[in-house]
C-alpha positions as CSV (number, residue, x, y, z in Angstrom):
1,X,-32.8,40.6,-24.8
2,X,-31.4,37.3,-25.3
3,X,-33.5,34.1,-25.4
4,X,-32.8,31.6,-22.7
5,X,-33.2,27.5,-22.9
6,X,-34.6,24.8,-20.9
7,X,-32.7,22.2,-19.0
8,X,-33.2,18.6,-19.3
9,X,-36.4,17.5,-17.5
10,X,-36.4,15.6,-14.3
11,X,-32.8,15.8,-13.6
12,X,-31.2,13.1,-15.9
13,X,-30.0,13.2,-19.7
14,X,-29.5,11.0,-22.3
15,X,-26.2,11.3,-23.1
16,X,-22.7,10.8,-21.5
17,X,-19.9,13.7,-20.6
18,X,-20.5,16.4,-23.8
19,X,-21.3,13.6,-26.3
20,X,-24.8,14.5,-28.6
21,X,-27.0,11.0,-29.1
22,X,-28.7,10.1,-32.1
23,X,-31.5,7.7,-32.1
24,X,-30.2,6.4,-28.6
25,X,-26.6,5.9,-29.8
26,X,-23.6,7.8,-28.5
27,X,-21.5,9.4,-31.0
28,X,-18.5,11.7,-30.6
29,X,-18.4,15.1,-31.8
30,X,-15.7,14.8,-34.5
31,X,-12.0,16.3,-32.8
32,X,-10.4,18.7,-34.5
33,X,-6.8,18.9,-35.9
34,X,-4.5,20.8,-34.2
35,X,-3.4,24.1,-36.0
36,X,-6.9,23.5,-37.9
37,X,-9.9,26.4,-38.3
38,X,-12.7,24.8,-36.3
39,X,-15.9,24.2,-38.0
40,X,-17.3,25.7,-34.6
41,X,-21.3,24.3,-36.2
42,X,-20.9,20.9,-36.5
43,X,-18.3,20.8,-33.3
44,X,-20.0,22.4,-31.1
45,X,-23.7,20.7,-31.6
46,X,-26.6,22.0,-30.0
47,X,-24.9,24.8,-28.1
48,X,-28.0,27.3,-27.9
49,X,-30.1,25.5,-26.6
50,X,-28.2,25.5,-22.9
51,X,-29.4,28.7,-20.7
52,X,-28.6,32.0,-20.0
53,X,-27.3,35.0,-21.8
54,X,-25.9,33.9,-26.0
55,X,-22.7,35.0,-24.9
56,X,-22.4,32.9,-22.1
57,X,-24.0,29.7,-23.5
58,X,-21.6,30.1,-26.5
59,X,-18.4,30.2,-24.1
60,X,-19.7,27.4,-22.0
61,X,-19.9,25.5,-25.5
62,X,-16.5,25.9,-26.3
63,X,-15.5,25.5,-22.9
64,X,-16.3,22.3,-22.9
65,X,-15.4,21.4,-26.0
66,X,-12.1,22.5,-24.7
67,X,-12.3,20.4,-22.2
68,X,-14.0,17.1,-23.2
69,X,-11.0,17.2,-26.2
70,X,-13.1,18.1,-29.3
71,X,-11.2,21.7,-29.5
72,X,-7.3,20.8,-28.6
73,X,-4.6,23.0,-27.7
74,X,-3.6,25.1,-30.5
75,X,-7.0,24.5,-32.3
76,X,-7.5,28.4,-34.6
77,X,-11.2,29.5,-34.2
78,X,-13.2,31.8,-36.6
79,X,-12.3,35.1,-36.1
80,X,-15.3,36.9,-35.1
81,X,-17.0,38.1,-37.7
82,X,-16.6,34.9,-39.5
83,X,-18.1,33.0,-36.4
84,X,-20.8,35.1,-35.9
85,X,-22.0,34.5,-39.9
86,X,-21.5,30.6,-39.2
87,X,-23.6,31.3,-35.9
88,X,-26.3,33.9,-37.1
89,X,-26.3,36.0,-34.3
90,X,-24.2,39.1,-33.4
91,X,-20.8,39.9,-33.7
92,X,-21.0,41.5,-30.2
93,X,-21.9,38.2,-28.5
94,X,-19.0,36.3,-29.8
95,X,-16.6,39.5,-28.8
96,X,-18.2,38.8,-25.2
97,X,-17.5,35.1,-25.6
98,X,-13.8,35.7,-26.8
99,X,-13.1,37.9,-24.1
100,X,-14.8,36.1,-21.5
101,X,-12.6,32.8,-22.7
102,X,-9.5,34.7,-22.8
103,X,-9.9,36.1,-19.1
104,X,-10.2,32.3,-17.7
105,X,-7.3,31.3,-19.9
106,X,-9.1,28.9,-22.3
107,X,-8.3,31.5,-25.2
108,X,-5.5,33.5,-26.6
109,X,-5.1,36.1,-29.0
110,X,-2.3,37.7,-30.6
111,X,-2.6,40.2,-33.1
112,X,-2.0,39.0,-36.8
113,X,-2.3,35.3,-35.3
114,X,-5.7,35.3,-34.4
115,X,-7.5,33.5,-31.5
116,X,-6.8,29.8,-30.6
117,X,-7.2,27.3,-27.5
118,X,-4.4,27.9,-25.1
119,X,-2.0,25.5,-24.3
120,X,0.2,25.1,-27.2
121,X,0.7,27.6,-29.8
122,X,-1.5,27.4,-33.0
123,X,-0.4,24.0,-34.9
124,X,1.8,22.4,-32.1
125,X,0.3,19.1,-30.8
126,X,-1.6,19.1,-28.0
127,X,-3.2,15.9,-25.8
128,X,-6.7,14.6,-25.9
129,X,-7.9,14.6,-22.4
130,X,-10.7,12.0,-21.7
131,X,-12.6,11.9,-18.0
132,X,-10.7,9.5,-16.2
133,X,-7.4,11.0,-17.8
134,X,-8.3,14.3,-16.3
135,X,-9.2,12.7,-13.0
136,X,-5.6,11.1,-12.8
137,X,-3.4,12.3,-15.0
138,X,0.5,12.4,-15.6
139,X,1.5,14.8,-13.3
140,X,5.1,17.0,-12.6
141,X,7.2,16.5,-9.2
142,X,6.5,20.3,-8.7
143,X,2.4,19.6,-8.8
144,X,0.3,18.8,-5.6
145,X,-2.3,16.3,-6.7
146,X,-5.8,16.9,-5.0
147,X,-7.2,15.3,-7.5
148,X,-5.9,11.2,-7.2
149,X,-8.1,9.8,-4.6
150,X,-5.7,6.9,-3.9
151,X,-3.5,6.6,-0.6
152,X,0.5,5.4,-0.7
153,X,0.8,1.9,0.4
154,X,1.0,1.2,3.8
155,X,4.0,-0.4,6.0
156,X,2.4,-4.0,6.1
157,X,3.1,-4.1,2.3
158,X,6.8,-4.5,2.8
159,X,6.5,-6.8,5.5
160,X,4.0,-8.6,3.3
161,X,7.0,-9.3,0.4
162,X,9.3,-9.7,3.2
163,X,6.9,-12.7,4.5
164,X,5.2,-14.7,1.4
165,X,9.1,-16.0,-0.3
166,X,9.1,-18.5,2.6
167,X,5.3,-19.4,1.9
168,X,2.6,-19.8,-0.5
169,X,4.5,-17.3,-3.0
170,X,7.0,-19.8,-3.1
171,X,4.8,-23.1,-3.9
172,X,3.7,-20.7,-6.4
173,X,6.7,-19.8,-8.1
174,X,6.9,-23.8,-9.3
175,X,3.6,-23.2,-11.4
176,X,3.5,-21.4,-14.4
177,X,1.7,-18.0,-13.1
178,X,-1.5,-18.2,-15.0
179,X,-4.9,-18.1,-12.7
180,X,-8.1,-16.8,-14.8
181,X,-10.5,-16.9,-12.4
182,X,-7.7,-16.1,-9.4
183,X,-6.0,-17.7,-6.8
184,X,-7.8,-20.1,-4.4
185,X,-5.7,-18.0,-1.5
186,X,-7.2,-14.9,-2.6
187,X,-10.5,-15.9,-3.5
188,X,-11.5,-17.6,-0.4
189,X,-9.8,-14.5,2.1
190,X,-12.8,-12.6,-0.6
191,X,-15.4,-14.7,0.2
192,X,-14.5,-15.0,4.2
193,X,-14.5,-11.3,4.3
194,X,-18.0,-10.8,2.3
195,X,-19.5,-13.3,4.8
196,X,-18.0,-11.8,8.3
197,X,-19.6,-8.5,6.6
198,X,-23.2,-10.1,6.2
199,X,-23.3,-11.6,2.5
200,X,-22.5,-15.5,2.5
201,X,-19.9,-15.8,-0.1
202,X,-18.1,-18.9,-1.6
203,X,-15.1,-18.7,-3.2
204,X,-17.0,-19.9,-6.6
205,X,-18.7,-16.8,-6.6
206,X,-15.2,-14.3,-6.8
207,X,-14.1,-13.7,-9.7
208,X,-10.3,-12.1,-9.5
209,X,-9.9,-9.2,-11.6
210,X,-7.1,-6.3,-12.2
211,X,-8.2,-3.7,-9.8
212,X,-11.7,-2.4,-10.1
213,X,-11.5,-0.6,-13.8
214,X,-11.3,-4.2,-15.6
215,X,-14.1,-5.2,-13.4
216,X,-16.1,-2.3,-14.9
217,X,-14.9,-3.6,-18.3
218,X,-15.7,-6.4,-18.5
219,X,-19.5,-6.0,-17.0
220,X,-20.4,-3.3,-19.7
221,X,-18.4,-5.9,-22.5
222,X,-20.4,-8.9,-21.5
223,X,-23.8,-7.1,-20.9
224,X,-23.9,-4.1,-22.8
225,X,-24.9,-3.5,-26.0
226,X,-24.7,0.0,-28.4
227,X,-27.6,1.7,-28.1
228,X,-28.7,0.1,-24.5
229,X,-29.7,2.5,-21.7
230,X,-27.8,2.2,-18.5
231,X,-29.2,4.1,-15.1
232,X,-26.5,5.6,-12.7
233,X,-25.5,8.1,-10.5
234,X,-24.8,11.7,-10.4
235,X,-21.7,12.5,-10.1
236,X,-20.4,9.0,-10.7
237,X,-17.4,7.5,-11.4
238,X,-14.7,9.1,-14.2
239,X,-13.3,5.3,-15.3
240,X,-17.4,3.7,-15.9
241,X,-18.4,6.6,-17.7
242,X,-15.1,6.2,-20.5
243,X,-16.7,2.2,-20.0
244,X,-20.1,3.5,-21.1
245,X,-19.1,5.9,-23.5
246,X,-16.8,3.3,-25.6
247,X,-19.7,1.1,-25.1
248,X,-22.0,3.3,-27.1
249,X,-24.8,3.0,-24.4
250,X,-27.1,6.0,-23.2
251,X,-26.7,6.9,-20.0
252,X,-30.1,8.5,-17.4
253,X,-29.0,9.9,-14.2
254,X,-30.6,10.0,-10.8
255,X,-29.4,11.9,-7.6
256,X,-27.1,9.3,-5.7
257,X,-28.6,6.8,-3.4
258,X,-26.2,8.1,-0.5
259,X,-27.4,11.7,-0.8
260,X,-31.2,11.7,-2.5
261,X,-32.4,8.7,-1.0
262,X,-33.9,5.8,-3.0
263,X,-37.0,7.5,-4.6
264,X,-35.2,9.4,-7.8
265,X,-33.4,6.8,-8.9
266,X,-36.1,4.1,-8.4
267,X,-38.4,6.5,-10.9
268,X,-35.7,6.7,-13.4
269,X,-35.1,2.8,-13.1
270,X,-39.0,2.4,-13.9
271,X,-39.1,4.4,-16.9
272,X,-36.3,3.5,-18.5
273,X,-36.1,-0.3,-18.4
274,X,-32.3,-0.1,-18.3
275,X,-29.8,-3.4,-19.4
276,X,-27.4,-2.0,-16.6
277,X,-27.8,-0.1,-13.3
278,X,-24.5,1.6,-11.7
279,X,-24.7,2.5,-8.0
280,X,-22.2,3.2,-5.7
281,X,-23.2,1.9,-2.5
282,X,-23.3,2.3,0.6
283,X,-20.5,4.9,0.3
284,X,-21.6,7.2,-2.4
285,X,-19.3,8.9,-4.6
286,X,-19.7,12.4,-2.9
287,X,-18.6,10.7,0.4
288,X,-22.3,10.3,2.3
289,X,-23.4,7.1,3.4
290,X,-26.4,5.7,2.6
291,X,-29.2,4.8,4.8
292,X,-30.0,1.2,5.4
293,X,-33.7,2.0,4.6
294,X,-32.8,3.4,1.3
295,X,-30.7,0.2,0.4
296,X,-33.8,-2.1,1.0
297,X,-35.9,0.2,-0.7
298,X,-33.7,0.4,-3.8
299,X,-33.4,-3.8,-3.8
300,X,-37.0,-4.4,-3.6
301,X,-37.5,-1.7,-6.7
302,X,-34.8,-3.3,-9.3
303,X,-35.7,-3.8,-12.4
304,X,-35.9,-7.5,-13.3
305,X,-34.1,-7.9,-16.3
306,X,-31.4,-5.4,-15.4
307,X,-28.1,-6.2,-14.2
308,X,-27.3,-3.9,-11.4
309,X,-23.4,-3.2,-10.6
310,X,-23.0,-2.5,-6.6
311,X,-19.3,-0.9,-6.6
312,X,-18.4,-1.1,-2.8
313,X,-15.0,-0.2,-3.4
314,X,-15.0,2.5,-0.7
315,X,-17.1,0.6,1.9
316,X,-14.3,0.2,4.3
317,X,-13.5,3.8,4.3
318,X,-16.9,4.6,6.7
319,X,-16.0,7.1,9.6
320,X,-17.9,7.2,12.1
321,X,-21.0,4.3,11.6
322,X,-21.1,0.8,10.3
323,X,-22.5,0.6,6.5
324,X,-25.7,-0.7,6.1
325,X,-26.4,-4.2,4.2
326,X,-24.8,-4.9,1.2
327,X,-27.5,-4.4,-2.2
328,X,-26.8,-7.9,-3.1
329,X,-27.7,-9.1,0.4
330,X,-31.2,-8.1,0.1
331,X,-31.7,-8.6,-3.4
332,X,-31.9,-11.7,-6.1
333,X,-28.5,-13.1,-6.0
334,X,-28.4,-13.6,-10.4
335,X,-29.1,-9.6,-10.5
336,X,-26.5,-8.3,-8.7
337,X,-22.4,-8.1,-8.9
338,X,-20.9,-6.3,-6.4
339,X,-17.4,-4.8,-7.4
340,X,-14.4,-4.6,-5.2
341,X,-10.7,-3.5,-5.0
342,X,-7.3,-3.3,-2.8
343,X,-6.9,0.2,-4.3
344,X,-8.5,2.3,-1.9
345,X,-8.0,0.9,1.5
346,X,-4.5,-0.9,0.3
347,X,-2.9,0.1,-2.7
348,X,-3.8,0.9,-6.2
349,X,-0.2,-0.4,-7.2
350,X,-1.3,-3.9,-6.7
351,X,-4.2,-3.1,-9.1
352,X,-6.3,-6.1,-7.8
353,X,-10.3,-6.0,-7.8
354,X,-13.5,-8.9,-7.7
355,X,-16.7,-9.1,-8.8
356,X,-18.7,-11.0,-6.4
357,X,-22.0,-12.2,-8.3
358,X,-23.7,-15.9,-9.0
359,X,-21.6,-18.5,-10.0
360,X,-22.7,-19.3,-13.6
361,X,-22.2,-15.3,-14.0
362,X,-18.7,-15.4,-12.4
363,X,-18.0,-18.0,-14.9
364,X,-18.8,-16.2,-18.3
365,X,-16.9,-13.5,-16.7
366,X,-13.7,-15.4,-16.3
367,X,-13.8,-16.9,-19.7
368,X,-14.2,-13.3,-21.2
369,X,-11.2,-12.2,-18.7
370,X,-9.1,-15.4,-19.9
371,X,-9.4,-13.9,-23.0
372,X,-8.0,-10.4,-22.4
373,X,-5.0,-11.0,-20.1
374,X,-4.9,-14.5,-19.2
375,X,-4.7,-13.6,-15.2
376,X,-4.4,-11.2,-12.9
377,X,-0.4,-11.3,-12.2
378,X,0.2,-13.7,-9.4
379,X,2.3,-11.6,-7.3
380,X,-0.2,-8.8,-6.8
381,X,-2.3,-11.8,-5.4
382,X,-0.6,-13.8,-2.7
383,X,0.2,-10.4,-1.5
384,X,-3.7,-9.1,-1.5
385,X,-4.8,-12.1,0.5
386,X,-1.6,-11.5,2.9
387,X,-3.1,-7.9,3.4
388,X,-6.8,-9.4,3.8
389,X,-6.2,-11.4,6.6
390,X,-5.0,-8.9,8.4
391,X,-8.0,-6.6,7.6
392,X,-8.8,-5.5,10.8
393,X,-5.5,-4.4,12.0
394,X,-5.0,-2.5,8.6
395,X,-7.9,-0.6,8.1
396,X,-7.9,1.2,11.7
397,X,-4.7,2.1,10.5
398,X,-5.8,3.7,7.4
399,X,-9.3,5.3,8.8
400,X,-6.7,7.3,11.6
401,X,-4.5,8.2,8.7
402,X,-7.3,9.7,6.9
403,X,-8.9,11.1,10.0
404,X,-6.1,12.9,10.1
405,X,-5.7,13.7,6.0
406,X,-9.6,14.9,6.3
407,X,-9.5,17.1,9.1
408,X,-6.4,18.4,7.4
409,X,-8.1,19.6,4.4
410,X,-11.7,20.8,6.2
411,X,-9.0,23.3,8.2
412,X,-7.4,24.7,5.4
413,X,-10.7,24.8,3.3
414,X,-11.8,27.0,6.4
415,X,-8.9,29.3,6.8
416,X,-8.2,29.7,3.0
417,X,-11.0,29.5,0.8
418,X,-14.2,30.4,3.4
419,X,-16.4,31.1,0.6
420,X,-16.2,27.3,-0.8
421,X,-19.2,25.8,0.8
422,X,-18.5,21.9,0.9
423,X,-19.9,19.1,3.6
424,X,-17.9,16.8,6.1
425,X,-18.0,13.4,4.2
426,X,-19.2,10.8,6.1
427,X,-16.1,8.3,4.7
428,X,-13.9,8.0,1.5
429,X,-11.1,9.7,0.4
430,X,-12.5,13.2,-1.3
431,X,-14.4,16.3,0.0
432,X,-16.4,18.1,-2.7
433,X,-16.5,21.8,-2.8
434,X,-19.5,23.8,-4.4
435,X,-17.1,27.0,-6.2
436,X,-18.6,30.5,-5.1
437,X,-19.2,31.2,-9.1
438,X,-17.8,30.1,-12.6
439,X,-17.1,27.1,-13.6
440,X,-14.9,24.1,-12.4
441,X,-13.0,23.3,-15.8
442,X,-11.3,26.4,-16.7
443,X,-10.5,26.9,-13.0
444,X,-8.7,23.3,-12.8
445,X,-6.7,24.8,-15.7
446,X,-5.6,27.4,-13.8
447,X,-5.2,25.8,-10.7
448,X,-2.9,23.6,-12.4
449,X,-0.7,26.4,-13.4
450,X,-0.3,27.3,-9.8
451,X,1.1,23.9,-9.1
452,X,-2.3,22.1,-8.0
453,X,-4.2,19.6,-9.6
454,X,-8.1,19.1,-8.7
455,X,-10.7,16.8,-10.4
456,X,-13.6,18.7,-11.2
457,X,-17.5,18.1,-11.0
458,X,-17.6,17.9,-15.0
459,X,-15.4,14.9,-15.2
460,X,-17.3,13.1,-13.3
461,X,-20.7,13.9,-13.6
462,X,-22.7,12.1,-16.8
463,X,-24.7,14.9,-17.5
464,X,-22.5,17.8,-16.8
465,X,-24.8,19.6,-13.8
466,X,-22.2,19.7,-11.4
467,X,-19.9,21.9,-13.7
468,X,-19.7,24.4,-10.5
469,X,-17.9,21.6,-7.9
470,X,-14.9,20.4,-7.3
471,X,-13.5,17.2,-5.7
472,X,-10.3,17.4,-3.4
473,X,-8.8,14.2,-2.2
474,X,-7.4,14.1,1.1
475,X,-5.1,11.0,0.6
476,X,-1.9,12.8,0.8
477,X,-0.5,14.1,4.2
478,X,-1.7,16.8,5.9
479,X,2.1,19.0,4.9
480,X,1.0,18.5,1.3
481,X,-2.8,19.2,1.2
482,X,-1.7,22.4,3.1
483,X,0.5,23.5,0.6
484,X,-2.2,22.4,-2.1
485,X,-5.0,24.6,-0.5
486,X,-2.5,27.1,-0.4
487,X,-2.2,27.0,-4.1
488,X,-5.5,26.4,-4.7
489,X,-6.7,29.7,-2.8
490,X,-3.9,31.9,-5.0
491,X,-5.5,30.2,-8.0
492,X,-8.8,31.2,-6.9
493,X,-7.9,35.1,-6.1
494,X,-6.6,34.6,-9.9
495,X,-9.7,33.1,-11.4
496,X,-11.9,35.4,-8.8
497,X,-10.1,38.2,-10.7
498,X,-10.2,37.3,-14.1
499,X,-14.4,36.4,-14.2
500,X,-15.1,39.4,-12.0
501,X,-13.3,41.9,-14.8
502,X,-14.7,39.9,-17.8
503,X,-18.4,40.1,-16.3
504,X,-17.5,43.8,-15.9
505,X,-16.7,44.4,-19.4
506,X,-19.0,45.5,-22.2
507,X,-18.9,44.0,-25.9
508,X,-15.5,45.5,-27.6
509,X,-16.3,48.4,-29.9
């Protein structure tokens, strides 16, 4: 019988995505060269120390070395034998692995070739996929993206270009475009909208960023060290954890606020003494609100030397209640910066986002900023605080438009893939979908074959636990997510297939 491991204790890890940690320090597993042998030891780290079956713990090794980049397309493996010398265990178990791998299309074979990672043949180049890079990737005209939570921009966008030439865009086309902190227009339509939601905001306390990723940025630059532990949220955002993981930092995971409540993360927050807490809040990043209990809770319970980032980016996007207080509202107003952008509600295009903190910390922020691109273009700017004073008008807009988008998506989820069990989100832009079995990384890979693209739970969960989910955006029409789900469910009767007949089959004689 085959040993079995033992997963992290009280549901968080030290370490970010598929990276190993070393005296609390991040460090990559080495990538291979294309066309290369792997040195499957060294590459693939601590793999038998995961649960289940050898077999099994060995192709979820390579799995995700597949798909965290370590292993790229074309990469040779061992051939069997030879892997199962490196390995000390039995030639049988890798045959199992193999085949398992080659029936979810993250292997081939050919005779006389041997067995390499699919996707390009042995020695071609292949592409390095990171997480937010296989959140949003490049995509073909023929591919229906699930996966981008972002909407198209709205009408009032053209009417906004149409309207600013006669205006303040055109006082500001006689100065020479550079704004480090950001417009006074812009900052103060911020502020006014921070204080009509509850939080008393000056315009000294905005700092203008380009959209909510350089916001992100520049936090973890100015207040992360290597080697410093940062608390967040599982699943969590794809573009702070490449953030965290450039940074070096070690990463401990809690249950989101929105759907666990305050009480895991507050434990993990008092054992860990972090240098930077992550939340998304009120709106968590599986689409459930938060409760307003739970947000006072959480503020009383901060650390005090920690500096917590609030990223309210989806807060507009609540359904059917009001969201409760901001963090920084009921918190110490030097602990907490609370992120923003245009990109959800608006459009990413403009790529405008704040932080909202104290004003000596907006400061140091917009010197660093100066320093990296001088400004947030101008442009993007007059037009964001065109948009923002007419808030109201465009964000029942949007919530109809996504009303629509999300009941869209629940139907066809219904009709076409019953067996997915997934929750009505309570706001945002995604519903996440718990898979019936397997795993959501090799079934994104053959989902995209079908012509659908889908972010899954791996890519955006720090520790890897939700490796069974994916996330399906509802920003496109209601015509096109049909025609994804569509897809999706032929991938599925595909994938369903392919596991079902490799769990069927016996080692190879």
């Amino acid at each position: 019988m085959e040993a079995t491991g033992r997963p992290w204790p009280n549901g968080e890890t030290p370490l970010i995505g598929r990276e190993h940690t070393t005296l609390g320090i991040i460090r990559r597993p080495p990538t291979v060269a294309k066309g290369a042998v792997v040195d499957v030891v060294s590459t693939l780290g601590d793999w038998y120390a995961d649960s289940g079956p050898l077999y099994q713990r060995l192709a979820g090794a390579v799995r995700r070395a597949v798909a965290d980049g370590r292993l790229q397309p074309g990469t040779l493996l061992p051939a069997e034998r030879r892997l199962a010398e490196r390995l000390s265990i039995g030639r049988s178990t890798v045959i199992r692995a193999y085949d398992l791998l080659r029936d979810e299309a993250v292997l081939e074979s050919r005779r006389g070739s041997g067995t390499w990672v699919a996707g390009a043949e042995p020695g071609d180049g292949g592409v390095r996929h990171d997480g937010l890079q296989r959140v949003a990737p490049s995509i073909g005209d023929d591919v229906v993206d699930l996966a981008t939570a972002s909407l198209p921009a709205p009408a009032e966008l053209a009417a906004a270009l149409r309207a600013l030439g006669d205006g303040p865009l055109g006082d500001a086309l006689l100065r020479p475009g550079y704004s480090h902190a950001g417009v006074a227009e812009l900052r103060e339509a911020i502020a006014a909208q921070f204080t009509a939601d509850g939080l008393p905001t000056v315009p000294r306390e905005i700092l203008i960023t380009t959209g909510a990723q350089q916001a992100m940025d520049l936090i973890v630059r100015h207040f992360t060290s290597r080697g410093d532990a940062v608390v967040m949220e599982d699943p969590s955002s794809a573009g702070a954890l490449d953030l965290l993981s450039e940074a070096g930092c070690v990463v401990h995971t809690a249950p989101s606020v929105a759907s666990g409540g305050a009480e895991p993360i507050t434990e993990v927050l008092r054992r860990r003494a972090p240098q930077l807490v992550y939340l998304q809040v009120p709106l968590g990043p599986e689409g459930t609100m938060a409760r307003g209990g739970d947000v006072v809770t959480l503020a009383r319970r901060l650390p005090e030397e920690a500096i917590v980032v609030e990223d309210a980016s989806l807060r507009d996007l609540a359904f059917d209640r009001d969201p409760p207080p901001y963090l920084a509202a009921r918190a110490p107003a030097d602990r907490v910066l609370t992120v923003g952008s245009m990109s959800k509600v608006y459009w990413g295009g403009l790529r405008v986002g704040w932080i909202r903190g104290a004003e000596k910390i907006i400061e140091r922020l917009a010197r660093t900023k100066a320093r990296a691109d001088l400004g947030t273009p101008v442009l993007s700017q007059h037009v964001s605080a065109w948009m923002l004073r007419r808030r109201d008008g465009v964000l029942a807009a949007r919530l109809d438009q996504i009303r629509t988008s999300r009941d869209a998506l629940a139907a066809a989820l219904t009709e076409l893939l019953p067996d997915f069990a997934w929750t009505p989100p309570d706001g945002g832009l995604t519903i996440w979908a718990l898979m019936p079995h397997g795993t959501s990384e090799p079934f994104a890979e053959l989902a995209h074959a079908h012509g659908v693209l889908v972010a899954t739970g791996e890519s955006l969960s720090p520790s890897g636990r939700n490796s069974d989910r994916l996330r399906l955006s509802y920003a496109p029409p209601p015509e096109v997510i049909r025609e994804g789900v569509i897809r999706l469910a032929r991938a599925w009767a595909d994938f369903d297939r392919r596991t079902r007949t490799a769990a069927m089959k016996g080692p190879a004689p």
